[in-house]
LONUMAR-289351 format. One record per residue: residue number from 1; x, y, z of N, C-alpha, C in turn; residue in one letter; chain. Coordinates in nm, 2 decimals, decimal comma, m for minus. Last residue first. Layout:
BEGIN
SITE pos n.east n.north   n.up ca.east ca.north  ca.up c.east c.north   c.up code unit
SITE NUM      X       Y      Z       X        Y      Z      X       Y      Z    A    A
...
END
This chain:
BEGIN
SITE pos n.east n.north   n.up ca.east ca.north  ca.up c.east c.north   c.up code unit
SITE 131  m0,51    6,41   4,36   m0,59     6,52   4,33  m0,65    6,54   4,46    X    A
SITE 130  m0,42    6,17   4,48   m0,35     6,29   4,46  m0,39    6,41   4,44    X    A
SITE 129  m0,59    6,01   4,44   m0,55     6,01   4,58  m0,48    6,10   4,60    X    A
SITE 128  m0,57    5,93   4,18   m0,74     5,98   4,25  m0,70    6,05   4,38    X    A
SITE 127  m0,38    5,80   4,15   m0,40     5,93   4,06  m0,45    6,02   4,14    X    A
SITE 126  m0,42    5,56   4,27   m0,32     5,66   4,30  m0,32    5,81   4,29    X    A
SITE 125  m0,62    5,45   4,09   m0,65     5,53   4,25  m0,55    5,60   4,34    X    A
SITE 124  m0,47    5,42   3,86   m0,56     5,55   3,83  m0,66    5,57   4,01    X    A
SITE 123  m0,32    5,24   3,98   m0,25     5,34   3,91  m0,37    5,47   3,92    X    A
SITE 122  m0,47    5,01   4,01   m0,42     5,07   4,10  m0,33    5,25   4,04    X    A
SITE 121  m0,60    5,01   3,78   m0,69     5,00   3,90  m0,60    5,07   3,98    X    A
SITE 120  m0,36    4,91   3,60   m0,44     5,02   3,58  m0,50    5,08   3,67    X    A
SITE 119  m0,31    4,66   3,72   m0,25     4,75   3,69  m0,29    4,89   3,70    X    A
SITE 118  m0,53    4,55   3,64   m0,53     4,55   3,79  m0,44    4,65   3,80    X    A
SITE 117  m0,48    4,52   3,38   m0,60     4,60   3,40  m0,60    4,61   3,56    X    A
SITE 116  m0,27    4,38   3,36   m0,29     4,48   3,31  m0,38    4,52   3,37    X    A
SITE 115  m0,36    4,11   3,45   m0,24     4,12   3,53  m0,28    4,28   3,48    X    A
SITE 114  m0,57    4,00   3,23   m0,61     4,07   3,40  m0,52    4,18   3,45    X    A
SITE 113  m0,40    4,04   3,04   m0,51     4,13   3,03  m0,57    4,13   3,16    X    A
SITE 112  m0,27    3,79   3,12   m0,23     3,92   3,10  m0,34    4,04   3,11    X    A
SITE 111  m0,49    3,60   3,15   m0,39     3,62   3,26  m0,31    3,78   3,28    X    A
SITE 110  m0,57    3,61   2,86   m0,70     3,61   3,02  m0,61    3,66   3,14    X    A
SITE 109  m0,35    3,45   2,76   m0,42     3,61   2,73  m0,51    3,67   2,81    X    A
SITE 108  m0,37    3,21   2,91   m0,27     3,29   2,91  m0,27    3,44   2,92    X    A
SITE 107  m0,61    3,09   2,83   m0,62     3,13   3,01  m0,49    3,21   2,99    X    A
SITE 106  m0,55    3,04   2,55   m0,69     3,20   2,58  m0,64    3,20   2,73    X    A
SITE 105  m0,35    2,87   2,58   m0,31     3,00   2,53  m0,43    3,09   2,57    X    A
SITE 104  m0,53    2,66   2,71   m0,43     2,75   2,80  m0,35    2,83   2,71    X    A
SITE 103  m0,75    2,55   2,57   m0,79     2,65   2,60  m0,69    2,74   2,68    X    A
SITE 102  m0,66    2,28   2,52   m0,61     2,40   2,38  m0,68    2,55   2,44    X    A
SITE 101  m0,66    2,13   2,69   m0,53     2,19   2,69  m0,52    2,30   2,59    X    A
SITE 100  m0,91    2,04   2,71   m0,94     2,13   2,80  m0,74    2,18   2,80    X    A
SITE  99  m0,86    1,81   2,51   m0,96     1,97   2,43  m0,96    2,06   2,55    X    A
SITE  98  m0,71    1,62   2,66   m0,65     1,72   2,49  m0,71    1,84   2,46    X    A
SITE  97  m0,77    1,74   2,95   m0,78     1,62   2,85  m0,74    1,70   2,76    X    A
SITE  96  m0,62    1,75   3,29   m0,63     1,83   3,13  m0,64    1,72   3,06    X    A
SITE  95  m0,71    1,56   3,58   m0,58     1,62   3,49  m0,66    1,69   3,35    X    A
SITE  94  m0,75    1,42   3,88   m0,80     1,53   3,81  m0,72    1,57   3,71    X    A
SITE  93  m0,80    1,13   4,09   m0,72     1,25   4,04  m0,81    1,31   3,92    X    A
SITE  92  m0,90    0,99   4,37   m0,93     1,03   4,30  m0,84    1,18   4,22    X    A
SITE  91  m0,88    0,70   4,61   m0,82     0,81   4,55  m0,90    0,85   4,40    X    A
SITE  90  m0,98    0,57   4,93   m0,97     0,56   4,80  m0,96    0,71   4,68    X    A
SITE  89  m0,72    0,48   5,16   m0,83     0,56   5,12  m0,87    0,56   4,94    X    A
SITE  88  m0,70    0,27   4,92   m0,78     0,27   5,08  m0,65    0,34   5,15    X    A
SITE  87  m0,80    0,20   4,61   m0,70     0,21   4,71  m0,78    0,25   4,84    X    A
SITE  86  m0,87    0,26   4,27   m0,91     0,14   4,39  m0,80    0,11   4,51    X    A
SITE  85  m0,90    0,52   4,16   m0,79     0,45   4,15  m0,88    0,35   4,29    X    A
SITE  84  m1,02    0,77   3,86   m1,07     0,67   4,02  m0,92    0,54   4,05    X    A
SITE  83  m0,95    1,01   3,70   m0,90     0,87   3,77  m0,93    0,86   3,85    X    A
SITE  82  m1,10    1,25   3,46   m1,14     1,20   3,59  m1,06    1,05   3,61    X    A
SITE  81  m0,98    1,52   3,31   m1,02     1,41   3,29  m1,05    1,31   3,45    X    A
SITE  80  m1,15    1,82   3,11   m1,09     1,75   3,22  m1,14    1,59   3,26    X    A
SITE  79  m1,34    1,83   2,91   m1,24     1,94   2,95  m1,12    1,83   3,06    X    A
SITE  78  m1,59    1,80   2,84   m1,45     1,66   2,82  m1,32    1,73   2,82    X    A
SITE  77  m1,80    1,84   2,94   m1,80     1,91   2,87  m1,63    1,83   2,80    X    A
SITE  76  m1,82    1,70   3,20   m1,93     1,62   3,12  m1,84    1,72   2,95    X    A
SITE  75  m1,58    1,75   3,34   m1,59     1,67   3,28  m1,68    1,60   3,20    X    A
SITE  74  m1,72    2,04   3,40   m1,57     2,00   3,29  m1,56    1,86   3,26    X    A
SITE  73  m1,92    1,92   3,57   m1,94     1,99   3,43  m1,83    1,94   3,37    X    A
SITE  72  m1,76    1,78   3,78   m1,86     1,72   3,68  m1,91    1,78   3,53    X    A
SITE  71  m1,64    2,03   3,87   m1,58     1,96   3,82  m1,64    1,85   3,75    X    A
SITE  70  m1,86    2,17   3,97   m1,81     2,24   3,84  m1,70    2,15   3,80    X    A
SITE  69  m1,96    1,99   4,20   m2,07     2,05   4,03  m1,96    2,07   3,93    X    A
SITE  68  m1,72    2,08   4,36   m1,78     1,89   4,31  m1,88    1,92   4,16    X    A
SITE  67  m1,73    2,31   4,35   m1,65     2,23   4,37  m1,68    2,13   4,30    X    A
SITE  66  m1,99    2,34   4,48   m1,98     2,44   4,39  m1,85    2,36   4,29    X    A
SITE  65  m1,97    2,21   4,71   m2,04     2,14   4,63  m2,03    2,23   4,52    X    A
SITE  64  m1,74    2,27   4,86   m1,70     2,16   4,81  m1,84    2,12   4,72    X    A
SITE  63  m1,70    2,65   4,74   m1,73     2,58   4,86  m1,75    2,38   4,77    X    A
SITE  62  m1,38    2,88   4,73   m1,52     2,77   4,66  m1,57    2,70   4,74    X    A
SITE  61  m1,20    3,02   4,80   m1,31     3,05   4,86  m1,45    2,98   4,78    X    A
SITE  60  m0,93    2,84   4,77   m0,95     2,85   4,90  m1,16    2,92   4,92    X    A
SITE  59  m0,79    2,74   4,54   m0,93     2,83   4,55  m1,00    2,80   4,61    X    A
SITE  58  m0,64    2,53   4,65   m0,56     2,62   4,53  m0,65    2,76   4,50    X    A
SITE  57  m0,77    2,38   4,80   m0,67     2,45   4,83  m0,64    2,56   4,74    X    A
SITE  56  m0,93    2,22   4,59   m0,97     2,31   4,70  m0,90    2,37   4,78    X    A
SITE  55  m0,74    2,10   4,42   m0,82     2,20   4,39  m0,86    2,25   4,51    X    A
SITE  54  m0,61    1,92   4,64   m0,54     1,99   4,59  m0,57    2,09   4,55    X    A
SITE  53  m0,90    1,81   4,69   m0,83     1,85   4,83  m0,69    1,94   4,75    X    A
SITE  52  m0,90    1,64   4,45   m1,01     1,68   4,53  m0,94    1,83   4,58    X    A
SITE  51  m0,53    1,63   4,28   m0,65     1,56   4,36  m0,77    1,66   4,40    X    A
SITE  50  m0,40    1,65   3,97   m0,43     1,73   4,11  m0,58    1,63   4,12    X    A
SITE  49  m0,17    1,69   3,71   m0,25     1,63   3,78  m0,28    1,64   3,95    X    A
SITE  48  m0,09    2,00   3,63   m0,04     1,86   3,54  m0,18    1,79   3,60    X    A
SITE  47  m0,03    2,24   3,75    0,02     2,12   3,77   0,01    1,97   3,75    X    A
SITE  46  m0,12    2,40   3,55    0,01     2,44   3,60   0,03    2,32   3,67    X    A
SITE  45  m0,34    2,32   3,48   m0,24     2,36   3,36  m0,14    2,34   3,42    X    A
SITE  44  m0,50    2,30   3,67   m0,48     2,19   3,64  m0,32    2,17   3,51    X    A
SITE  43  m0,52    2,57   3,71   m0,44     2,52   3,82  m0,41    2,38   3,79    X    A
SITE  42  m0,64    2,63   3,49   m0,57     2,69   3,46  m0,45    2,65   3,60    X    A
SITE  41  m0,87    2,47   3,52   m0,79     2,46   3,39  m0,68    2,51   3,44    X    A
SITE  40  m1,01    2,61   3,76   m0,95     2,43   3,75  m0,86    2,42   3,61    X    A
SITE  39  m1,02    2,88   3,66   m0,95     2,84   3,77  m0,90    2,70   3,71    X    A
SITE  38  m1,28    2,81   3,48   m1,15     2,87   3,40  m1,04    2,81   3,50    X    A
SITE  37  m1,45    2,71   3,63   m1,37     2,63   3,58  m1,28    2,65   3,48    X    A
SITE  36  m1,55    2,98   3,82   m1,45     2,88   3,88  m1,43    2,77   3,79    X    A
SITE  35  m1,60    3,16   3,51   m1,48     3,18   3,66  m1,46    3,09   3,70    X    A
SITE  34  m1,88    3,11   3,41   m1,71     2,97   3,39  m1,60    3,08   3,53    X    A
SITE  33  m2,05    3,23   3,53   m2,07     3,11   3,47  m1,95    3,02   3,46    X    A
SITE  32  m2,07    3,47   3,59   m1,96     3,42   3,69  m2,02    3,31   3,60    X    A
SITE  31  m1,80    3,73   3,41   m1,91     3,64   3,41  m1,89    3,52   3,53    X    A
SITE  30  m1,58    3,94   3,35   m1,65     3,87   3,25  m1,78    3,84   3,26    X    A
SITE  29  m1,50    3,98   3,63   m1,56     4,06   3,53  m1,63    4,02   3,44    X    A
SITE  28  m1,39    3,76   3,72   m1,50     3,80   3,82  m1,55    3,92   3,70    X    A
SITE  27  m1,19    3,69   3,56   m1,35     3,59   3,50  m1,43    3,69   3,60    X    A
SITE  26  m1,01    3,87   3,64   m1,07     3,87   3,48  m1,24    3,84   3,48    X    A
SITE  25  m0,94    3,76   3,84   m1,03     3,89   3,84  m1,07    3,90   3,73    X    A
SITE  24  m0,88    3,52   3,80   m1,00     3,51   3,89  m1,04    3,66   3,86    X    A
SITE  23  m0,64    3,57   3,66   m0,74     3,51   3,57  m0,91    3,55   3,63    X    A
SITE  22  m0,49    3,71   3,86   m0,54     3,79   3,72  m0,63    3,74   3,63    X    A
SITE  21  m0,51    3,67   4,18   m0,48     3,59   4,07  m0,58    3,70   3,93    X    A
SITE  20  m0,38    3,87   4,37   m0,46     3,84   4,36  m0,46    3,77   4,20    X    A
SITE  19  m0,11    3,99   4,43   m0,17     3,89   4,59  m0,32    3,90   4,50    X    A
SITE  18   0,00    4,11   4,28    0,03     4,03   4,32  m0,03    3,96   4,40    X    A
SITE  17  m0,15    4,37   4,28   m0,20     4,32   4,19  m0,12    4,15   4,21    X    A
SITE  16  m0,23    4,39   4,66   m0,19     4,44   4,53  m0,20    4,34   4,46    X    A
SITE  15  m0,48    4,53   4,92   m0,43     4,43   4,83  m0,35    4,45   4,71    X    A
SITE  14  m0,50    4,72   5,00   m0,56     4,59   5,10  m0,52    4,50   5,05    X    A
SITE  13  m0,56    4,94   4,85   m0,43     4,88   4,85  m0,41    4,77   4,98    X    A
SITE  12  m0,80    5,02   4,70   m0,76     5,07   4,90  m0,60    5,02   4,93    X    A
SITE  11  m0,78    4,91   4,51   m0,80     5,05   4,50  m0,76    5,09   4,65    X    A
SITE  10  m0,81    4,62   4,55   m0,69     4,70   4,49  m0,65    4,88   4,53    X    A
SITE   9  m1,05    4,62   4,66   m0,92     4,56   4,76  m0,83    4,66   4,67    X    A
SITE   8  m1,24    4,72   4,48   m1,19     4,82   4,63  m1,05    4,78   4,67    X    A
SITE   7  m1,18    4,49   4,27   m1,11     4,64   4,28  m1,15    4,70   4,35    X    A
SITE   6  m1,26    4,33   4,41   m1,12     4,30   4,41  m1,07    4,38   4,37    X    A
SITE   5  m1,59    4,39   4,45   m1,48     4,35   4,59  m1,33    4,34   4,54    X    A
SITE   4  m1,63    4,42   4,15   m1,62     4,52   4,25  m1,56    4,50   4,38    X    A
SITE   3  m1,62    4,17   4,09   m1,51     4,24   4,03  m1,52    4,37   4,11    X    A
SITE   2  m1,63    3,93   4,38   m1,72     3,99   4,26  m1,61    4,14   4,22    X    A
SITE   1  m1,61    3,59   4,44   m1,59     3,73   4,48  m1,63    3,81   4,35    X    A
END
């Protein structure tokens, strides 16, 4: 989604700054090159270890080969770590390697500075709404 679709949502109040993740609006501004593997860090941060089907829950609008790509990246880049486990069904987990954990103070500051600036969005279309 693109930083213009999440500030109409905001600005129309379709949506508040709560009902939209602060990192994803961030990265939709920044760039879309890392947006969805900022996300995997930053869902991988919060819960340690996550399967396939866990991530694709968590960022419901990726699709499973955008998905499957950007989790091969992180792991070619040694962000993240990949467990094959020999079971039936056979399993596959996903967790933070040492160098993809030093990046969750910047996804912290990423978090605020979104949480803020959504802030602001709404604030200054209140403004707008008044005049």
């Amino acid at each position: 989604m693109k930083a213009e679709d999440l500030t109409t949502l905001l600005e129309t109040g379709e949506k508040t700054p709560d009902e939209i993740c602060p990192v994803l609006y961030t990265m939709s501004i920044l760039g879309q090159r890392w947006k969805f593997p900022i996300l995997f860090l930053w869902h991988l941060a919060d819960e340690g270890t996550l399967r396939y089907n866990e991530l694709k829950r968590g960022i419901p609008l990726i699709t499973n080969i955008m998905l499957t790509q950007s989790l091969r990246d992180l792991e070619k880049s040694y962000l993240i770590e990949r467990r094959n486990y020999d079971s039936i069904p056979p399993r596959v987990e996903y967790s933070l390697s040492e160098r993809g954990k030093t990046l969750i103070p910047l996804l912290k500051q990423i978090h605020e500075w979104g949480a803020d600036q959504m802030e602001l969005v709404v604030e200054e279309a209140k403004r707008n709404q008044e005049d």
